[in-house]
PAKOLDO-610424 format. One line per 8 residues: number of its first residue (from 1); their letters; for each residue x, y, z of C-alpha. Coordinates in Angstrom, 3 decimals. Layout:
NUM = A = X,Y,Z  ...
//
This chain:
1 = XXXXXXXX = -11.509,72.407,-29.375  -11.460,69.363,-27.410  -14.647,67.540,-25.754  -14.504,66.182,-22.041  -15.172,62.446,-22.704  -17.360,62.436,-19.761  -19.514,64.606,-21.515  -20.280,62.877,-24.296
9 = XXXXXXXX = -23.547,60.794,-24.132  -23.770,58.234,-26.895  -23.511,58.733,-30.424  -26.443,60.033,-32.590  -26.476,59.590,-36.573  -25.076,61.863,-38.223  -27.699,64.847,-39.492  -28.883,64.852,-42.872
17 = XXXXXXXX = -29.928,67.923,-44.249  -31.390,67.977,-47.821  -32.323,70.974,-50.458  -35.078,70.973,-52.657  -34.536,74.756,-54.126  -30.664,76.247,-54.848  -29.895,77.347,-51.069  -27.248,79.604,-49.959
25 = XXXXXXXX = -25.649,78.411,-47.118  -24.300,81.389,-45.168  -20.228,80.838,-43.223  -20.619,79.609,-40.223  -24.358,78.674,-40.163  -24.013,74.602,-40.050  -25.691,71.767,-38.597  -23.634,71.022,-35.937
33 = XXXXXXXX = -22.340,67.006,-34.676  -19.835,65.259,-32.744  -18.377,61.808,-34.017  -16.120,59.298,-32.157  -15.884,58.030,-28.584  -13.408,57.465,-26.496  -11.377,55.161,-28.609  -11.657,56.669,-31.653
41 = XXXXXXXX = -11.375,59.993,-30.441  -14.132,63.060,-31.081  -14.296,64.990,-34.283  -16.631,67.823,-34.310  -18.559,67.975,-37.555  -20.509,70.901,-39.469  -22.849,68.833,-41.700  -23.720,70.742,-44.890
49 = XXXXXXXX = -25.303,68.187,-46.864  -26.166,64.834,-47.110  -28.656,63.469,-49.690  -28.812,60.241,-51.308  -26.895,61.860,-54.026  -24.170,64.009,-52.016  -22.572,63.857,-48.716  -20.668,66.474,-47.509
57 = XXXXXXXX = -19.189,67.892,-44.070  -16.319,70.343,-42.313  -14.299,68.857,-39.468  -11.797,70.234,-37.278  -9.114,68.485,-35.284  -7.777,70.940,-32.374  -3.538,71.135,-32.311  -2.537,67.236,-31.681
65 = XXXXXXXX = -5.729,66.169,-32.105  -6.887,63.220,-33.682  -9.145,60.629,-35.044  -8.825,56.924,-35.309  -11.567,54.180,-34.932  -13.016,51.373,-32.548  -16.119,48.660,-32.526  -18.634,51.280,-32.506
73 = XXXXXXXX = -16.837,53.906,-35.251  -15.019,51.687,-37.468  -13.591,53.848,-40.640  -13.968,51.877,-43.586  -16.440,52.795,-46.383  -18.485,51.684,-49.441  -17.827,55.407,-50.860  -15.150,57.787,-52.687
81 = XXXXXXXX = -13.721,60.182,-50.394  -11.948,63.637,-50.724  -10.419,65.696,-47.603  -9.547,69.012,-48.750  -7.416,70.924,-46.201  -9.038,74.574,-45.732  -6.615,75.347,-42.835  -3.260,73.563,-41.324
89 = XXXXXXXX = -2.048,70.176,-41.894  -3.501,66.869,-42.083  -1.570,63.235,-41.715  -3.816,61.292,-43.280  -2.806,57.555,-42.548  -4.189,53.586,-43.512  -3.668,52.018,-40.218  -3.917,48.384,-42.171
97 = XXXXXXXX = -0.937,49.132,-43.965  0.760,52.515,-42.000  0.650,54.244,-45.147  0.811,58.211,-44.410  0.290,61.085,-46.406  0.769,64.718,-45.361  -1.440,66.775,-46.598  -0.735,70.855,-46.397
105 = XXXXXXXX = -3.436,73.806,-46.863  -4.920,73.970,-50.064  -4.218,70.547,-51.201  -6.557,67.066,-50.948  -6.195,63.692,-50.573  -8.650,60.954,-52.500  -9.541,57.357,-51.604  -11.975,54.998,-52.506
113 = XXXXXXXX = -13.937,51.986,-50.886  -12.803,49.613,-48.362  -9.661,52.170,-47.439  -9.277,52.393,-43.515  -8.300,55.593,-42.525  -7.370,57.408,-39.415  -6.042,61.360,-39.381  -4.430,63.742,-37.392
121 = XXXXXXXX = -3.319,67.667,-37.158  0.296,67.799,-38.326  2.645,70.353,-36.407  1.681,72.596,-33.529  -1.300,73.781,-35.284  -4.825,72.403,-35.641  -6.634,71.331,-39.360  -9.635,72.395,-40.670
129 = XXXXXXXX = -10.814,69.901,-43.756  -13.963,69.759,-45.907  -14.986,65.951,-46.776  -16.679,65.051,-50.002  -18.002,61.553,-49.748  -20.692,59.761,-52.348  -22.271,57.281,-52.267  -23.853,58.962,-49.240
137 = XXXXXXXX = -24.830,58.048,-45.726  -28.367,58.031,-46.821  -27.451,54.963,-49.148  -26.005,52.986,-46.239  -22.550,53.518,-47.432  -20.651,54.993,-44.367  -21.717,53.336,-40.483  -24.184,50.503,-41.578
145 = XXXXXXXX = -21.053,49.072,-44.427  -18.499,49.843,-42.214  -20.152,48.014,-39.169  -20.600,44.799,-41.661  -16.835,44.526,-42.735  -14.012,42.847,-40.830  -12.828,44.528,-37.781  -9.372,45.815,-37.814
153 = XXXXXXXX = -7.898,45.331,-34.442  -4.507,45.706,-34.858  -3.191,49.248,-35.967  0.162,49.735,-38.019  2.424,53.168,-37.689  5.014,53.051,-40.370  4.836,51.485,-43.727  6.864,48.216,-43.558
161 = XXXXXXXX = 7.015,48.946,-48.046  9.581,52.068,-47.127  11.951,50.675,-45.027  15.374,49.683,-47.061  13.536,51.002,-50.799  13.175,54.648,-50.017  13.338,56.638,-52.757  14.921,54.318,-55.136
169 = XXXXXXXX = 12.106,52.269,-55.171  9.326,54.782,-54.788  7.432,54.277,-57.996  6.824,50.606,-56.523  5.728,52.006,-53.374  3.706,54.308,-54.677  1.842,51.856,-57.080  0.334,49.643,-53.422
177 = XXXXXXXX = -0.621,52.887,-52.034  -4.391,53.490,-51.164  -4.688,57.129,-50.678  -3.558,59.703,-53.374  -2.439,63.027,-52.201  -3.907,65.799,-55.058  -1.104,68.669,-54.743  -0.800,71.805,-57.244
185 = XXXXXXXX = 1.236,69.391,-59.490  -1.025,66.499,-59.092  -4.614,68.447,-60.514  -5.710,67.924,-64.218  -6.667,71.399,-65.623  -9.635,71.928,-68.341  -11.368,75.023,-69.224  -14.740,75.943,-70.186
193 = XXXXXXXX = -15.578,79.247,-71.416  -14.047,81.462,-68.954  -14.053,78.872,-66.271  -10.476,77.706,-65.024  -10.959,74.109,-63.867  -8.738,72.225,-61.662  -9.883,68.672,-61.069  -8.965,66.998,-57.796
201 = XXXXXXXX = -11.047,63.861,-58.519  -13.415,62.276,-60.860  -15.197,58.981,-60.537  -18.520,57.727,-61.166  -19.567,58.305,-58.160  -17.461,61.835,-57.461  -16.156,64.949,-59.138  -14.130,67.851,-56.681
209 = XXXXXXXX = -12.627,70.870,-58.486  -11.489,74.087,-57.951  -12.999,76.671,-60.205  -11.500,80.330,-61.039  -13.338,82.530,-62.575  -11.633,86.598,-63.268  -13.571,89.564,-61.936  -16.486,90.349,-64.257
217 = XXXXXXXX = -16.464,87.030,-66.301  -19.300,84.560,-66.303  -19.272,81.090,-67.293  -21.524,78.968,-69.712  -24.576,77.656,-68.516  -24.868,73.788,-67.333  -26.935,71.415,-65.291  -26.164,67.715,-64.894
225 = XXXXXXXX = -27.639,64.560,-63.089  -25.175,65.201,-59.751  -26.456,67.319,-56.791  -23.622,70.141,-56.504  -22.223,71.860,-53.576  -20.308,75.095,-53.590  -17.841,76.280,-51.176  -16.732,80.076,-52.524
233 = XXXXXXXX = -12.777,80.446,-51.128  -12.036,83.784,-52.458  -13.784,86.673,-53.742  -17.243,87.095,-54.122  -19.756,84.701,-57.129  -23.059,84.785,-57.903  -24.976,81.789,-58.758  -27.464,82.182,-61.405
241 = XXXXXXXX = -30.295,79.624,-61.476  -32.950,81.111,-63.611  -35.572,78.581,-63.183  -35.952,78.198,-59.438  -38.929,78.808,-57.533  -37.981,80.785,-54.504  -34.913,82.449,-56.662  -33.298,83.134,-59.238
249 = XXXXXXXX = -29.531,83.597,-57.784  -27.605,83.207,-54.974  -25.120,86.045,-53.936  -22.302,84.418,-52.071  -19.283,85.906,-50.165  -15.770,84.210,-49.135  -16.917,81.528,-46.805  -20.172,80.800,-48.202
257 = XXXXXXXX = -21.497,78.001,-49.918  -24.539,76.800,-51.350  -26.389,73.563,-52.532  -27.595,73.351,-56.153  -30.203,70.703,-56.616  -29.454,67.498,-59.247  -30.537,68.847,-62.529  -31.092,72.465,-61.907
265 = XXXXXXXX = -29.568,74.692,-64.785  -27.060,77.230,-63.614  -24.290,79.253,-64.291  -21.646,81.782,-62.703  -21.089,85.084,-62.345  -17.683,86.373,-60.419  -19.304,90.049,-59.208  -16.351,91.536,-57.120
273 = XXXXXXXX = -13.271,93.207,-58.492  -11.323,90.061,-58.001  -10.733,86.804,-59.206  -13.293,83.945,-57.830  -12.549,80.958,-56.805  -14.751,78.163,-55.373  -14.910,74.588,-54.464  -17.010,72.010,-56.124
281 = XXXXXXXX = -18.415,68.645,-55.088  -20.659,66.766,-57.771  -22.112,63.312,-56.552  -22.798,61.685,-59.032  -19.719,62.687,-60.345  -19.129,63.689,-64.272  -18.556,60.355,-66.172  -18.721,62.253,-69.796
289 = XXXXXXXX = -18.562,65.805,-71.002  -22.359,65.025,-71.860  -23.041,65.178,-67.942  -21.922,69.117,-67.850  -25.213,69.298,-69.876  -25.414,72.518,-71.954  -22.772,74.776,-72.789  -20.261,71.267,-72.499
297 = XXXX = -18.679,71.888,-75.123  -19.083,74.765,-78.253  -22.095,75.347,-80.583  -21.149,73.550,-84.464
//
């Protein structure tokens, strides 16, 4: 949806909700925010987390809308980033360079610090994208860095590297490029008990992968020093976590997610009659198997 500009009084922070206990976070039931202003244009936000561990949000961009950035909303940050397109198309673009990367349903796109970035819905359709994003907010790494680097005031459109070396030179091309599309080719895949792991990203700072688990299975246990958050995108997963205080699982459906606090042991259970498969964002990310904690890796 779009936002009048007239009707938009001056920017707040961005929300910050935190979890002490595993929370399930029913669909739909967000904090709800509006960044931009009239230059950079207005993204509404659903804020699901943002810790000093984890950051993590759902935008939308309307059909031709977009997002770019000005003096007050400059978009360059001291964090590592990953869009994951839920819904349409995203052209995901460095305006210092005029790098752009399309990026389709069901795919994601990483970057890392000090990339500028600017996006808009591709096609006649609007976008719907979850952002992971660590170090958080809360850490000063998003508005207060980004207000302290070098304004960019001149924007660029198309990549001056493509013209005359397209494709013959693309490995080259490629190589200067600051944000990596992470297609169905582009994923490194791991397993772990009867978890099917498809890794998007994994820094020190951030780890996003898509888990599958088959109806009925359930997965070793783990806990690790990262704050997790689960987004469930198909069938229906139970998330044990024996030793909370208020419970001990959370029953999600498609659309759900939930928060799993930094250190809390847990495991999964896929309870439908259909293969799960869910979203995870781990800030701090996995450096080392070691940080999966128990059940990393098979009894001697």
């Amino acid at each position: 949806m779009s936002v009048p500009h007239e009707a938009i009084p001056p920017r707040r922070p961005t929300p910050r909700p935190t979890y002490d206990e595993p929370t399930r976070l029913p669909a739909g039931d967000n904090t709800r925010h509006i960044w931009g202003d009239a230059q950079s244009g207005f993204v509404i936000d659903r804020v699901h987390l943002s810790s000093e561990k984890l950051h993590v949000l759902e935008f939308a961009l309307p059909p031709g809308g977009r997002f770019g950035h000005s003096p007050e909303n400059p978009t360059i940050f001291a964090a590592d980033e990953v869009l994951y397109v839920l819904d349409g198309a995203l052209l995901l673009s460095d305006p210092s360079t005029g790098e752009t990367q399309r990026i389709e349903a069901g795919d994601a796109a990483f970057f890392g610090r000090d990339t500028w970035h600017h996006g808009r819905a591709g096609g006649d359709r609007g976008v719907r994208v979850l952002e992971f994003f660590s170090p958080t907010p809360a850490t000063g790494a998003s508005s207060t860095y980004a207000k302290q680097q070098p304004y960019l005031d001149a924007t660029v459109t198309i990549d001056a590297r493509v013209l005359g070396s397209w494709p013959v030179e693309a490995g080259e091309v490629r190589v200067e490029h600051r944000i990596t599309p992470v297609r169905r080719n582009d994923v490194a895949w791991a397993t772990r008990g009867e978890l099917e792991l498809e890794f998007m990203a994994s820094t020190e700072h951030l780890t996003v992968l898509r888990s599958h688990l088959r109806a009925g299975a359930s997965s070793p246990p783990e806990e690790h020093p990262g704050e997790e958050f689960v987004l469930v995108l198909s069938g229906q997963l139970i998330v044990n976590t024996p030793t909370a205080t208020a419970a001990n699982c959370l029953y999600l459906e498609t659309g759900d997610a939930a928060v799993i606090p930094a250190g809390m042991p847990h495991s999964y259970l896929a309870s439908g009659d259909q293969e799960s498969v869910w979203l995870t964002g781990i800030g701090p990310g996995w450096a080392t198997v070691d940080d999966i904690g128990p059940g990393a890796a098979p009894a001697p």
